[in-house]
PyMOL Python script that loads the backbone (N, CA, C, O; Angstrom):
from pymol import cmd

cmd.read_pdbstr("""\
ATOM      1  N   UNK A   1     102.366  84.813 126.775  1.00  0.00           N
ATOM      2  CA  UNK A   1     102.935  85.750 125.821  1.00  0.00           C
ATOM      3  C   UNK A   1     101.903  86.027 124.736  1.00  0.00           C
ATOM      4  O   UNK A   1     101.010  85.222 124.475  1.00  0.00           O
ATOM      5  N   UNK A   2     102.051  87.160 124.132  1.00  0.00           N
ATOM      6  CA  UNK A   2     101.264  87.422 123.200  1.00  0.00           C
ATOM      7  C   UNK A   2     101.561  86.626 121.386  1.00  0.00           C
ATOM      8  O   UNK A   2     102.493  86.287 120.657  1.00  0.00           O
ATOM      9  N   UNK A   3     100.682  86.653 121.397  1.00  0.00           N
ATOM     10  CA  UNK A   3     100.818  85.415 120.137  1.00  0.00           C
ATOM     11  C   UNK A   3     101.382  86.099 118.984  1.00  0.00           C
ATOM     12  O   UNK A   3     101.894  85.484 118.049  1.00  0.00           O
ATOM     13  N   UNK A   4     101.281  87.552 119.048  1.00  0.00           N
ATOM     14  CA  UNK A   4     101.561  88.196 117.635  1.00  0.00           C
ATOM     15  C   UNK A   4     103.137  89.196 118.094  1.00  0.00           C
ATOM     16  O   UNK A   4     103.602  90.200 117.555  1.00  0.00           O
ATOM     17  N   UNK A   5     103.536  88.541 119.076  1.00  0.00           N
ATOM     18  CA  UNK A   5     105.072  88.660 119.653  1.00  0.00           C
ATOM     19  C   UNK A   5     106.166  87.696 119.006  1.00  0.00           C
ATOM     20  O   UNK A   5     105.860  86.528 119.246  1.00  0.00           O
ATOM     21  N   UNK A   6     107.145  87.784 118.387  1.00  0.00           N
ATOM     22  CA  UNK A   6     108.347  87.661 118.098  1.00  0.00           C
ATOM     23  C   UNK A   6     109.005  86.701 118.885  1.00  0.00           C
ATOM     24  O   UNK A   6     109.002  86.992 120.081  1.00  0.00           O
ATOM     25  N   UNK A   7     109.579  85.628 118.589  1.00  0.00           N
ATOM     26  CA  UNK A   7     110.684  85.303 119.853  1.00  0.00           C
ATOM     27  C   UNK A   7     111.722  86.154 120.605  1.00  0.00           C
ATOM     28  O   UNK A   7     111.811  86.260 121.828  1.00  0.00           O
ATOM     29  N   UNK A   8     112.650  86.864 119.478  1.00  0.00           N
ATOM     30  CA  UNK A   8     112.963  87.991 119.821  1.00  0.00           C
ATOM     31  C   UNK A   8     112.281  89.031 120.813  1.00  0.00           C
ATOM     32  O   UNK A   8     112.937  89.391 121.790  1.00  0.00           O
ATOM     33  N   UNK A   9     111.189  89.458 120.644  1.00  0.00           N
ATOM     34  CA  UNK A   9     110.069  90.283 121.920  1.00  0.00           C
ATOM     35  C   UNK A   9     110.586  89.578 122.574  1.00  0.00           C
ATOM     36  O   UNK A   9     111.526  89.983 123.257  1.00  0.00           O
ATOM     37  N   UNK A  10     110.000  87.662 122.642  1.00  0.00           N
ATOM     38  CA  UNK A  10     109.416  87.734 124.025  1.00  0.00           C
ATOM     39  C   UNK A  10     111.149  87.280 124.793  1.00  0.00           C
ATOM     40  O   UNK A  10     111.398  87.459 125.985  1.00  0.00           O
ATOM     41  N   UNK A  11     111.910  86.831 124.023  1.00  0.00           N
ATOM     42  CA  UNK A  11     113.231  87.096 124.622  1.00  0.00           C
ATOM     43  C   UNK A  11     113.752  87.902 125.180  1.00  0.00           C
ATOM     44  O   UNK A  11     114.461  87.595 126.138  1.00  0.00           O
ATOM     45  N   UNK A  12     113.585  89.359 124.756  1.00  0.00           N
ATOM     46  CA  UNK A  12     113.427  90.363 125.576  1.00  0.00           C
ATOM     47  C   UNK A  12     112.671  91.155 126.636  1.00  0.00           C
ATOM     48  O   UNK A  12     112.978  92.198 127.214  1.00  0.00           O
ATOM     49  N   UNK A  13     111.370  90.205 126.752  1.00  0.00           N
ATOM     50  CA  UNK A  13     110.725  90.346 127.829  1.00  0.00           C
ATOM     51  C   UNK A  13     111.786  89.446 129.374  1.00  0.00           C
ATOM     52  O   UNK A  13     112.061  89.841 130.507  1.00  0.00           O
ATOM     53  N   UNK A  14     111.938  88.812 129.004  1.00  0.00           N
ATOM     54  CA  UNK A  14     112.604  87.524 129.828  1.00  0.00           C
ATOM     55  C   UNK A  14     113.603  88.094 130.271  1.00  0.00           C
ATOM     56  O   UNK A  14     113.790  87.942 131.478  1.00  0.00           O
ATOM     57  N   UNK A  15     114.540  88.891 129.550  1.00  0.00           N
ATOM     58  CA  UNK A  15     115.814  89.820 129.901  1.00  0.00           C
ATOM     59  C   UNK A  15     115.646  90.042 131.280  1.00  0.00           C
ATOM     60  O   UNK A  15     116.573  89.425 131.807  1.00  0.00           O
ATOM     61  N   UNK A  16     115.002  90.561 132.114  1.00  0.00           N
ATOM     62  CA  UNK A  16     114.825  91.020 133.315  1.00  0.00           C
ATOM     63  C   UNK A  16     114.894  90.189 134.410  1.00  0.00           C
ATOM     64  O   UNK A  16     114.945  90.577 135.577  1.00  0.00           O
ATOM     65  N   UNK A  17     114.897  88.622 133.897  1.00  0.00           N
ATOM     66  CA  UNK A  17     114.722  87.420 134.687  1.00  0.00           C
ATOM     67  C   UNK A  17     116.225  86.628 134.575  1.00  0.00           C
ATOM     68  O   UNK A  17     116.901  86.049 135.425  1.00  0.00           O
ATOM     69  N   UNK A  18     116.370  86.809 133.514  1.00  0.00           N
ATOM     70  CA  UNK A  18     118.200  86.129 133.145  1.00  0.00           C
ATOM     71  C   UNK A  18     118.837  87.253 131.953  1.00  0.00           C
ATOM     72  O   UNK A  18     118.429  87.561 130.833  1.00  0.00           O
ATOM     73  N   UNK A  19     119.974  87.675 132.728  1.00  0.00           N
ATOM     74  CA  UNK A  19     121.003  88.605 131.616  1.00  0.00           C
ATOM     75  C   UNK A  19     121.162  88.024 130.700  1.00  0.00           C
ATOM     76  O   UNK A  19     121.157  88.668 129.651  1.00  0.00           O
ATOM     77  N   UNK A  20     121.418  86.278 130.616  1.00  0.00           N
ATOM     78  CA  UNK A  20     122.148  86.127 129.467  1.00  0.00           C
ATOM     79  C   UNK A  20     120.859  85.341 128.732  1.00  0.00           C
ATOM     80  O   UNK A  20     121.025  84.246 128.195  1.00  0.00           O
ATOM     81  N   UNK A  21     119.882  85.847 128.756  1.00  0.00           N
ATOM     82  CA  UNK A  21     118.501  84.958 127.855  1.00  0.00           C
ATOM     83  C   UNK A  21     119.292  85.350 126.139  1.00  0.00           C
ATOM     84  O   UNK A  21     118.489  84.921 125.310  1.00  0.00           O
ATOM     85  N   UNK A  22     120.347  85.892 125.510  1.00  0.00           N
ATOM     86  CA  UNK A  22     120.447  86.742 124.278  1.00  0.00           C
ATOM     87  C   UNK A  22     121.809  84.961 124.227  1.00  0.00           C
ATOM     88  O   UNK A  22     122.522  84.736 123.248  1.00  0.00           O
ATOM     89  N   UNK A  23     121.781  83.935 125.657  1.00  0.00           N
ATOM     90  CA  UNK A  23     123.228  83.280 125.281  1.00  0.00           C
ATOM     91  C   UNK A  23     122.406  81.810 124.998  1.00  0.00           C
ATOM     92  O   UNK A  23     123.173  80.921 124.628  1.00  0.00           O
ATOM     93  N   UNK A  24     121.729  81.618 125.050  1.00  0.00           N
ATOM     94  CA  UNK A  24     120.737  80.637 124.596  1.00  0.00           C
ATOM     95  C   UNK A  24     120.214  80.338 123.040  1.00  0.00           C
ATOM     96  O   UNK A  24     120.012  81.296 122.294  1.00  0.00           O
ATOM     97  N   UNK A  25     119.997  78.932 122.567  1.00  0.00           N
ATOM     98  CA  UNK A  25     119.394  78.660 121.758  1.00  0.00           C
ATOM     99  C   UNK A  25     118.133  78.065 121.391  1.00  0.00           C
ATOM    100  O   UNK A  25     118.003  76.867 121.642  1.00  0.00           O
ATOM    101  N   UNK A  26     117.339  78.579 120.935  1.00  0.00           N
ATOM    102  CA  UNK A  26     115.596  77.947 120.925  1.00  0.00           C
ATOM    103  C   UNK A  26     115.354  77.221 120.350  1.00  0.00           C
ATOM    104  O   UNK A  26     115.894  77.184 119.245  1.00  0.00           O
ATOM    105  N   UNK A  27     114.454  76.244 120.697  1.00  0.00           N
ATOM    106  CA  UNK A  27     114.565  74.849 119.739  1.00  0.00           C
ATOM    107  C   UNK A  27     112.734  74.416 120.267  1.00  0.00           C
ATOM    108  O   UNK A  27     111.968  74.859 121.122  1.00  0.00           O
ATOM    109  N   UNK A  28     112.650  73.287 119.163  1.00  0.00           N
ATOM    110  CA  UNK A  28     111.157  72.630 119.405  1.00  0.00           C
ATOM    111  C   UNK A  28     111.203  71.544 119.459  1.00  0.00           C
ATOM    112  O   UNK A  28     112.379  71.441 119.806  1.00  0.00           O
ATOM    113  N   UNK A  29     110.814  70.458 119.387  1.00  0.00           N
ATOM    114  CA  UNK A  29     110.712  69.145 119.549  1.00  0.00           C
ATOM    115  C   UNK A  29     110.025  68.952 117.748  1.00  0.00           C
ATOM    116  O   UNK A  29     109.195  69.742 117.299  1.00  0.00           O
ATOM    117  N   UNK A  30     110.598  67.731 116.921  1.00  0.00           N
ATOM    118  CA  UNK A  30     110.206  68.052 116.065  1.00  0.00           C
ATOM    119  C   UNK A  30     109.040  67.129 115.640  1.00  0.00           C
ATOM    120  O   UNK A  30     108.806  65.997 116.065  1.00  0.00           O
ATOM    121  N   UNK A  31     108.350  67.843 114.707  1.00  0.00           N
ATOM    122  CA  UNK A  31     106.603  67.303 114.018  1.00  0.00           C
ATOM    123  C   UNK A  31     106.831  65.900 113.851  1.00  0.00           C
ATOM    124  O   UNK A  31     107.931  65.729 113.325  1.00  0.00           O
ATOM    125  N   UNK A  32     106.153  64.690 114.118  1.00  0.00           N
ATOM    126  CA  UNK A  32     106.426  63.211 113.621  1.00  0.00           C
ATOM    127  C   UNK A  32     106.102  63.286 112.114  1.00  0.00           C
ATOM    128  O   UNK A  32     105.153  63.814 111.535  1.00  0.00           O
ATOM    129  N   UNK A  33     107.212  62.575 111.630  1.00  0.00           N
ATOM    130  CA  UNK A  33     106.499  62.465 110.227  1.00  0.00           C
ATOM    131  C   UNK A  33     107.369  63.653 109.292  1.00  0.00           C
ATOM    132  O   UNK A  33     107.580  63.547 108.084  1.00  0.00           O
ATOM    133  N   UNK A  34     107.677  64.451 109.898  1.00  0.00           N
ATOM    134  CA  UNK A  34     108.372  65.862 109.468  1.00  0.00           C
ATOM    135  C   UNK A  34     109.845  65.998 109.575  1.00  0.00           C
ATOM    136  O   UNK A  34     110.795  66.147 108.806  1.00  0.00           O
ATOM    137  N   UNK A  35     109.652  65.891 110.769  1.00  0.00           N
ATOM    138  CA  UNK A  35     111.052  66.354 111.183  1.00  0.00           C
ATOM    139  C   UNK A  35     111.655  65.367 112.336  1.00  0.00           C
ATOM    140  O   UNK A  35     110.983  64.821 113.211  1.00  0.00           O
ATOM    141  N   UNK A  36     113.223  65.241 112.129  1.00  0.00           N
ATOM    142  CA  UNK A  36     113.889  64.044 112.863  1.00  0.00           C
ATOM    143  C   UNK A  36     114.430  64.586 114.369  1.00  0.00           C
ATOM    144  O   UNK A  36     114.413  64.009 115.457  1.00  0.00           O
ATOM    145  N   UNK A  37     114.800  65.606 114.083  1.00  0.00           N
ATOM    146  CA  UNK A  37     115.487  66.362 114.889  1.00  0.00           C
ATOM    147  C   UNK A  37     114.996  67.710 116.164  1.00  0.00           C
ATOM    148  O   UNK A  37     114.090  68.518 115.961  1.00  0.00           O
ATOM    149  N   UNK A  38     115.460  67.680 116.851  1.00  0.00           N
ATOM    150  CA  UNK A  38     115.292  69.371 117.420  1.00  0.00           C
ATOM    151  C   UNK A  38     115.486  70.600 116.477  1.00  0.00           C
ATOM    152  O   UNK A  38     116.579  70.960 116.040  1.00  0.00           O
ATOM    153  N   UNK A  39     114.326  71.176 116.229  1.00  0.00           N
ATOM    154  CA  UNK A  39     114.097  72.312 115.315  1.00  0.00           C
ATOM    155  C   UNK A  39     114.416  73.502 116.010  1.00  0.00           C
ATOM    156  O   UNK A  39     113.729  73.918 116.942  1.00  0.00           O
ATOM    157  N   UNK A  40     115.934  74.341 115.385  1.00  0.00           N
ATOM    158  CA  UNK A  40     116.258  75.806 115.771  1.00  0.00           C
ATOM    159  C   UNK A  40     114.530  76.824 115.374  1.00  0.00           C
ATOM    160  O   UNK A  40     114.010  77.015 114.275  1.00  0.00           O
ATOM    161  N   UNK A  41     114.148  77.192 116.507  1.00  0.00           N
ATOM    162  CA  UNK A  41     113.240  78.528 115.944  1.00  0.00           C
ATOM    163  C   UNK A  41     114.412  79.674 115.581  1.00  0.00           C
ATOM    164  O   UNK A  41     115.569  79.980 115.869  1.00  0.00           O
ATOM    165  N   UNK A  42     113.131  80.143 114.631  1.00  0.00           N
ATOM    166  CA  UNK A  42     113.887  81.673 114.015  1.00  0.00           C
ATOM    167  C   UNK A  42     113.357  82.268 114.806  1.00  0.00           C
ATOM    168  O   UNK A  42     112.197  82.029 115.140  1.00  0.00           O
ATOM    169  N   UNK A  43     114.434  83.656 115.557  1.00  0.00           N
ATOM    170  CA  UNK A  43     113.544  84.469 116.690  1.00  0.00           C
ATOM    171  C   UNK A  43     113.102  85.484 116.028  1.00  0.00           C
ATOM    172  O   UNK A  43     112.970  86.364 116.879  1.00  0.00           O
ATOM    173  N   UNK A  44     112.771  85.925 114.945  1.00  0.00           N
ATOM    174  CA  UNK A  44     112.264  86.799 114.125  1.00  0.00           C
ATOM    175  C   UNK A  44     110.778  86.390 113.688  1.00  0.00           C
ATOM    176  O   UNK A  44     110.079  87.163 113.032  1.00  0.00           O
ATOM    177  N   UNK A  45     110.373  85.211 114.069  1.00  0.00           N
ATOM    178  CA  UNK A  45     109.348  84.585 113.470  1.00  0.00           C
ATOM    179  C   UNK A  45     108.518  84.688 115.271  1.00  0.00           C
ATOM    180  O   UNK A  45     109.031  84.778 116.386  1.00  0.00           O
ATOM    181  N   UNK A  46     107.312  84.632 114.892  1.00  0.00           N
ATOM    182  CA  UNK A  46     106.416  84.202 116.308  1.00  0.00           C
ATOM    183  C   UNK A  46     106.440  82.377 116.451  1.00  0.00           C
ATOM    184  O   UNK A  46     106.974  81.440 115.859  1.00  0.00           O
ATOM    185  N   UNK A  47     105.892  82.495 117.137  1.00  0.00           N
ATOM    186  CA  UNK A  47     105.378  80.847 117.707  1.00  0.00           C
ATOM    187  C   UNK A  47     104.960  80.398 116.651  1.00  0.00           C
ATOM    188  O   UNK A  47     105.684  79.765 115.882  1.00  0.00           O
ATOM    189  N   UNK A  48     103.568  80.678 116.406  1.00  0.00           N
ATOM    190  CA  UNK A  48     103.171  79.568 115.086  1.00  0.00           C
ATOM    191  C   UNK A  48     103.547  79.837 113.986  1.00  0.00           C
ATOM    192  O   UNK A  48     103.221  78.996 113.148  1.00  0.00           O
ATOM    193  N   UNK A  49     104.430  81.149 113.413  1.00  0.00           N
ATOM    194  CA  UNK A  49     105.023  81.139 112.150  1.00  0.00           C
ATOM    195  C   UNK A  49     106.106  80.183 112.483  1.00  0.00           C
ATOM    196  O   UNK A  49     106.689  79.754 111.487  1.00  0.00           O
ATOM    197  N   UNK A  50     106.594  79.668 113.804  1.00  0.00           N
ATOM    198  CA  UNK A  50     107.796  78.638 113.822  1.00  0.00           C
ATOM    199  C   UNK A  50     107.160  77.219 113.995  1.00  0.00           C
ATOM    200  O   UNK A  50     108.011  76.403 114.351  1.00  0.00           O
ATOM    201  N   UNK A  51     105.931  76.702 113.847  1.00  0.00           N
ATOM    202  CA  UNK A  51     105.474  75.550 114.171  1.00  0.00           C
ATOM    203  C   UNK A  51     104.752  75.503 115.621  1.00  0.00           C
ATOM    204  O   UNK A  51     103.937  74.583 115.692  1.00  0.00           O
ATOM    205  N   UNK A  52     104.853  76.190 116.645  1.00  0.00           N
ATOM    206  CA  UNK A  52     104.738  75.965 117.258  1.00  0.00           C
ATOM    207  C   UNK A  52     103.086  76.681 117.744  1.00  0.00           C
ATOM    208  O   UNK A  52     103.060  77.899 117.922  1.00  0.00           O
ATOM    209  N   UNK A  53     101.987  76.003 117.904  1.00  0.00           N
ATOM    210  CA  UNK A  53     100.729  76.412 117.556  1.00  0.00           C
ATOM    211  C   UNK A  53      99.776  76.098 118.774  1.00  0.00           C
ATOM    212  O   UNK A  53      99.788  75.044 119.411  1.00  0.00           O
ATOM    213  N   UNK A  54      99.023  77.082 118.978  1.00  0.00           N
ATOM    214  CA  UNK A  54      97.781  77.101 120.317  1.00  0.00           C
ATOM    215  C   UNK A  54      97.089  76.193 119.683  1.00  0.00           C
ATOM    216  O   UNK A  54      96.846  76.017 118.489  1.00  0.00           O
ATOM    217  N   UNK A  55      96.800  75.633 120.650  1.00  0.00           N
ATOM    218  CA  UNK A  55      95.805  74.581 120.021  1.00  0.00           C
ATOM    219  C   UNK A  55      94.114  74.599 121.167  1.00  0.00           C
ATOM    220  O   UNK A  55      93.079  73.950 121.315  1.00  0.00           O
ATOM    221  N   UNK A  56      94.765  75.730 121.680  1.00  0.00           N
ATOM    222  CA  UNK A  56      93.867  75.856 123.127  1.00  0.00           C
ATOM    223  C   UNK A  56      92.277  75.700 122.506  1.00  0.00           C
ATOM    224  O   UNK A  56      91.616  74.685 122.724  1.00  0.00           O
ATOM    225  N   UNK A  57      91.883  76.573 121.896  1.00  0.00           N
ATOM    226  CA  UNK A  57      90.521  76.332 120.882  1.00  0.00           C
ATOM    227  C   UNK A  57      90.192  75.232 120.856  1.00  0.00           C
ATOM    228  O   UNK A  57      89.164  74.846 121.413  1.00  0.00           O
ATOM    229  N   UNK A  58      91.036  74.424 120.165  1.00  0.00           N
ATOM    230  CA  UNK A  58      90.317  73.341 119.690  1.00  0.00           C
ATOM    231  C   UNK A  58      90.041  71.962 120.628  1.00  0.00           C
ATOM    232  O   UNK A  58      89.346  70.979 120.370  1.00  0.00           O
ATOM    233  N   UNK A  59      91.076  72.357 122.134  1.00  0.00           N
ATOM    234  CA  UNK A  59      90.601  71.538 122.934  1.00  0.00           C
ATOM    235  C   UNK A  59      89.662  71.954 123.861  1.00  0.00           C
ATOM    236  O   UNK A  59      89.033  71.175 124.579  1.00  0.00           O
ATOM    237  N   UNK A  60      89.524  73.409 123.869  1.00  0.00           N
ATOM    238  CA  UNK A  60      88.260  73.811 124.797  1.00  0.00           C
ATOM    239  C   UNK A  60      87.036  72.991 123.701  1.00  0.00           C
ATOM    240  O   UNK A  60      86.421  72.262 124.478  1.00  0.00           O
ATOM    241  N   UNK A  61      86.524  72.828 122.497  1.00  0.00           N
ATOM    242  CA  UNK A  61      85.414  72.269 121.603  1.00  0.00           C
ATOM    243  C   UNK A  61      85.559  71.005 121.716  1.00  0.00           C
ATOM    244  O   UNK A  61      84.807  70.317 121.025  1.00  0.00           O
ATOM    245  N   UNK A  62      86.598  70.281 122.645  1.00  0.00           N
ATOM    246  CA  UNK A  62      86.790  68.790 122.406  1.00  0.00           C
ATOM    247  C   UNK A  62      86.325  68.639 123.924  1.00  0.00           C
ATOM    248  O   UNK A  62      86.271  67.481 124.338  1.00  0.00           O
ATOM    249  N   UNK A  63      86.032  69.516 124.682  1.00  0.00           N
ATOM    250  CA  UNK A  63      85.806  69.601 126.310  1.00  0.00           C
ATOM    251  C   UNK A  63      87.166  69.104 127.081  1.00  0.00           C
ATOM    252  O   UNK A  63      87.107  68.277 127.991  1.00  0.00           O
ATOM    253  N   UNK A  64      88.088  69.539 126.743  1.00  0.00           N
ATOM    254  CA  UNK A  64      89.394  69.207 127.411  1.00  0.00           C
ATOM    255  C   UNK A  64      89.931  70.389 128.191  1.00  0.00           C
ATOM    256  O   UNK A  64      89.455  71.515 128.048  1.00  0.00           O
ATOM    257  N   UNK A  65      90.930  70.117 129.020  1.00  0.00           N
ATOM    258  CA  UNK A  65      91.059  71.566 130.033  1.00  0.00           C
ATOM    259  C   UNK A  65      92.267  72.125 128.929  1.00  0.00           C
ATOM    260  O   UNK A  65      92.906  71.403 128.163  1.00  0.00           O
ATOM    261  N   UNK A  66      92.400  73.719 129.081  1.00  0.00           N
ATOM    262  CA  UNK A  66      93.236  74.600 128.276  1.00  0.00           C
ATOM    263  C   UNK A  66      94.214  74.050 128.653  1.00  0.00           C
ATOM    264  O   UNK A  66      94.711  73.432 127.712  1.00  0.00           O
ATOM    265  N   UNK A  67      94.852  73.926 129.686  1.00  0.00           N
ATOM    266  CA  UNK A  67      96.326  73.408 130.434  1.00  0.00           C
ATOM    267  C   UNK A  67      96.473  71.881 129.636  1.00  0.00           C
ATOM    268  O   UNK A  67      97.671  71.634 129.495  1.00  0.00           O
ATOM    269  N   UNK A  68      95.675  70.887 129.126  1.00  0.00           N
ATOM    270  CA  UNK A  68      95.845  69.379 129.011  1.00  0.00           C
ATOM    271  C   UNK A  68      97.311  69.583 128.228  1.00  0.00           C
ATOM    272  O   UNK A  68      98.212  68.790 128.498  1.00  0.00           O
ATOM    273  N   UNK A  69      97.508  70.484 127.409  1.00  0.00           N
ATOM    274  CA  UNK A  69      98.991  70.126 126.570  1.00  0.00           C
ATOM    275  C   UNK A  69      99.310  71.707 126.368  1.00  0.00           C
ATOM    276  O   UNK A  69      98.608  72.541 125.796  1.00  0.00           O
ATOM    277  N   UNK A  70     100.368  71.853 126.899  1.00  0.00           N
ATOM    278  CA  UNK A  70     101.336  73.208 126.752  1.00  0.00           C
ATOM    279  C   UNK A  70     102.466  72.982 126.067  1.00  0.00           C
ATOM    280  O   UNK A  70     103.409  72.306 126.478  1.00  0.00           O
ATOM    281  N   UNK A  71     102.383  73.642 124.822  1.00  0.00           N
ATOM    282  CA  UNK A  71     103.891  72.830 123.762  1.00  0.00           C
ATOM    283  C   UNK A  71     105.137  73.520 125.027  1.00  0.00           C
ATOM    284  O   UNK A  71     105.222  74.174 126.066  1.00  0.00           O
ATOM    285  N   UNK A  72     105.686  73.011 124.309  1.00  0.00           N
ATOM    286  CA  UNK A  72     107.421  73.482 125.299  1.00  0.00           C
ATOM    287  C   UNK A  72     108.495  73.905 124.205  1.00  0.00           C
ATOM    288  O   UNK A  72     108.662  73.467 123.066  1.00  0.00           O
ATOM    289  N   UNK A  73     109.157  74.880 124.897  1.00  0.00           N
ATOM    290  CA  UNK A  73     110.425  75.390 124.072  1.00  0.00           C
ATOM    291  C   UNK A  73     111.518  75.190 124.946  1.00  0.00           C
ATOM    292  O   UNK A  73     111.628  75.800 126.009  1.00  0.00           O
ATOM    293  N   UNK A  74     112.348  74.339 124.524  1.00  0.00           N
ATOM    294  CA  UNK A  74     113.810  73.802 124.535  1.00  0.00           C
ATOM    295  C   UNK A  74     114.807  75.102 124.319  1.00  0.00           C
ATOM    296  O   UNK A  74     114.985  75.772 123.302  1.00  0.00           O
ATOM    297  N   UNK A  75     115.343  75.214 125.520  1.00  0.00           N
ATOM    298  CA  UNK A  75     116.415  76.512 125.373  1.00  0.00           C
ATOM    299  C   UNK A  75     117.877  75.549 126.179  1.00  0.00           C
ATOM    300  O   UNK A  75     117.956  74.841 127.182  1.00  0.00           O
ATOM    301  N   UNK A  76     119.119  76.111 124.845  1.00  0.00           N
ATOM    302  CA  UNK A  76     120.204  75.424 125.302  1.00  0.00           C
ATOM    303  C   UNK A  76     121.355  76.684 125.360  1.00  0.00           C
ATOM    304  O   UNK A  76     121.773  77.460 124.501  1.00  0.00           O
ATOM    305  N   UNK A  77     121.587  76.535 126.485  1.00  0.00           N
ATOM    306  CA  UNK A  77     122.948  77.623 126.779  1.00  0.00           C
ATOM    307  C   UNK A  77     124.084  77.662 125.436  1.00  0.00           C
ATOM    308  O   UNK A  77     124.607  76.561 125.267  1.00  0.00           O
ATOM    309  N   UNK A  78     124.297  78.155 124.989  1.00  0.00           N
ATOM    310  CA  UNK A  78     125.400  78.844 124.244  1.00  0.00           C
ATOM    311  C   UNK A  78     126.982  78.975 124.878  1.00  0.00           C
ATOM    312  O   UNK A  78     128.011  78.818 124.219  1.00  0.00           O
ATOM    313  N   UNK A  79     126.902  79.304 126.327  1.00  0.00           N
ATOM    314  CA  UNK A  79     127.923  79.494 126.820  1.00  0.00           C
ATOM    315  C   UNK A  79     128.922  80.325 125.554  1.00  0.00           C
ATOM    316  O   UNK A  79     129.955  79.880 125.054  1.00  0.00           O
ATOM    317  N   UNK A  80     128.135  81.857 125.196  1.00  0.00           N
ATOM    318  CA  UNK A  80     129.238  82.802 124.209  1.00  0.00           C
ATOM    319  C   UNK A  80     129.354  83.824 124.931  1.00  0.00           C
ATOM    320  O   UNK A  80     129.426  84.918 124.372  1.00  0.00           O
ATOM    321  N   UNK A  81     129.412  83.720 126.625  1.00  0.00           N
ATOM    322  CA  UNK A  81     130.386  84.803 126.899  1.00  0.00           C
ATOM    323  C   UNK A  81     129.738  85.905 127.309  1.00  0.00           C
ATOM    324  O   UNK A  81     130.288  86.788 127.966  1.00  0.00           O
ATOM    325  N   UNK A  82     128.881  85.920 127.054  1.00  0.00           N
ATOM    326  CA  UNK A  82     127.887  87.227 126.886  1.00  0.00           C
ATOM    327  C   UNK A  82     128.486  87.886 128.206  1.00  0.00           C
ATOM    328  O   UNK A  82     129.276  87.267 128.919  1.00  0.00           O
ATOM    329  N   UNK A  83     128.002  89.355 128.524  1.00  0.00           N
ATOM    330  CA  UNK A  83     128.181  90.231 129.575  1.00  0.00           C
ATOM    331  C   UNK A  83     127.183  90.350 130.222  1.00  0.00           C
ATOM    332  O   UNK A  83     126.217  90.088 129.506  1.00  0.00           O
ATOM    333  N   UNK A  84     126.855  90.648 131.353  1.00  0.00           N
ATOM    334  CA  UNK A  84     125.330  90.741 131.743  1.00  0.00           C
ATOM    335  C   UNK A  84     125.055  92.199 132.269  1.00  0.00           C
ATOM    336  O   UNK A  84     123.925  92.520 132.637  1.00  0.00           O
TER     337      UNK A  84
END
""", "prot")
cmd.dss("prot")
cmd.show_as("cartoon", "prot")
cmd.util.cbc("prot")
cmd.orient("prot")
């Protein structure tokens, strides 16, 4: 996804793959030290305005492969019914 995309965007990119991607909730795993819990993203915000940050750079300069760590986003059904 493009980095300067929205959750919202890229939620709506996804539309085409699952009707009800709009019945889901987005979440992160949270920062140690920060946060205790599973963190709701705002889908108005991108990835790293929500914490959630490429770090690809800095492990290509550490000689590590781009793939070594892919953050993950936690999506939990809503079950609200939605229409598809």
């Amino acid at each position: 996804v493009c980095s300067e995309d929205s959750l919202e965007q890229i939620q709506s990119k996804y539309l085409m793959h699952n009707k009800h991607a709009a019945s889901y909730t987005w979440k992160r795993l949270p920062r140690p030290g920060v946060e205790k819990e599973m963190v709701v993203l705002d889908m108005k915000k991108t990835l790293e305005a929500n914490a959630v940050v490429d770090e690809s750079e800095e492990f290509e300069e550490l000689g590590l492969d781009d793939d070594y760590f892919i953050p993950s986003l936690h999506l939990y059904y809503k079950d609200d019914l939605t229409v598809a």
